[in-house]
N, C-alpha and C positions, 0 to 999 in steps of 0.2 A: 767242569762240564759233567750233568747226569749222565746216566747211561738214558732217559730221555730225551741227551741230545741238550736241554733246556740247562742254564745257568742258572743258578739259585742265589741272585743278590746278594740274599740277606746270611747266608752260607758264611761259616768263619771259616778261615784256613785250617786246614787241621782239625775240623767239628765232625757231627759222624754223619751217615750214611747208612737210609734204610730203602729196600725195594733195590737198592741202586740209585737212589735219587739222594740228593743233601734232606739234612732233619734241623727243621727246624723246632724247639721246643719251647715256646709261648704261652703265657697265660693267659691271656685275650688272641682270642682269632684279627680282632681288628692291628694287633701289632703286623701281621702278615704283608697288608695290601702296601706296597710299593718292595716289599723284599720276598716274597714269597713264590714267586713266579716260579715252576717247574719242580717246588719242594715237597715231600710230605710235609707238614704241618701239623704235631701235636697240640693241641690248644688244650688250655681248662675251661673254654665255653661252654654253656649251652648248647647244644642241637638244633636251634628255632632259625627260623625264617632271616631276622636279620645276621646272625652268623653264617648263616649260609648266602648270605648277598656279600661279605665281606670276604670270604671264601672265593666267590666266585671273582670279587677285585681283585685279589689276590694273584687269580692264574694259579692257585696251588695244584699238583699231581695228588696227592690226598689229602686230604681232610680228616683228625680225627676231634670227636667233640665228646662234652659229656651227656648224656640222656638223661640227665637232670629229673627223673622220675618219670618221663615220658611225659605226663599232663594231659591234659583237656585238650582231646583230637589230635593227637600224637604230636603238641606243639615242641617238643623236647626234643626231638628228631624230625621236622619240618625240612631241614637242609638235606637231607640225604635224597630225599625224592629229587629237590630241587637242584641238588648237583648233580643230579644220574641223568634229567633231563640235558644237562650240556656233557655228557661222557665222563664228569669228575670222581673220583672215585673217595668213598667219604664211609665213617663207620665211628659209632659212639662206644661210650664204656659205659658200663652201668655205674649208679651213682651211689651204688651201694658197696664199689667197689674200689672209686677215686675219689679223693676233694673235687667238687667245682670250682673253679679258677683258677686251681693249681697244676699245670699242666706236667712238672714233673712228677705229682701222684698220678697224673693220667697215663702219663707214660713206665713209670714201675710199678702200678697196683691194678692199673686197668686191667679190666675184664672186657674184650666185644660184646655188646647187647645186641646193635642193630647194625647192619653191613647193605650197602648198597648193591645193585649187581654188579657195577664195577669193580666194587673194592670186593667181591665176591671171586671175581677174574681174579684178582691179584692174591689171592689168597685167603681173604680175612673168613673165620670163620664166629661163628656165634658161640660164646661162653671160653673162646680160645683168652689165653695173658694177651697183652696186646704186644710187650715187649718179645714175649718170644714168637708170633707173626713178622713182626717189624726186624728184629733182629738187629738191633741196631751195632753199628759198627765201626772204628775210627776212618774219615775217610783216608783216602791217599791208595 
């Protein structure tokens, strides 16, 4: 049990714990949706629209994604608007800073680009490591 209260399925025994919440660390956002419910979620996705629709399957407590260069009308970061509209709290790394699809360089190379207001409550801030925001930590 998170300190959300929420069960995080997809959670190993023993895996770690950021925010307070289980960590999930996935290279596709689309691995999320039936385990992800109540988790942060480091992904090596893209930022765009459909990851932010699998996100929102998901149920995840955050969302982190890559900014893939941001693109043509902020297509790179697209979910972040989209998950702040239902309260999800969501925040990309630069891509100049992680592999795309690699979600463990997302998680020890990342740099925050773009941070939602939610994931702004929770702390994240812009140009912070993403590992020492998250802090991640063995759970138990």
């Amino acid at each position: 049990m998170s300190a959300t209260g929420i069960t995080c399925p997809g959670a190993a025994a023993g895996g770690l714990v950021a925010l307070g919440s289980p960590l999930l660390v996935l290279d596709s956002i689309t691995e999320a949706v039936g385990r992800g419910a109540g988790c942060v979620v480091v992904s090596g996705s893209h930022g765009g629209l459909s990851a932010g629709r699998f996100a929102l399957d998901a149920g995840v407590r955050l969302a982190v994604f890559n900014d893939a260069g941001v693109g043509k009308d902020d297509a790179g970061i697209a979910a972040l608007p989209l998950l702040q509209a239902q309260g999800i709290a969501a925040v990309s790394v630069s891509h100049l800073s992680a592999r795309i699809g690699e979600a463990r360089s997302t998680l020890d190379d990342g740099v925050v680009s773009h941070a939602n207001a939610a994931a702004t409550a929770l702390g994240a801030q812009v140009g912070a490591r993403l590992s020492d925001w998250l802090g991640p930590e063995p759970a138990g």
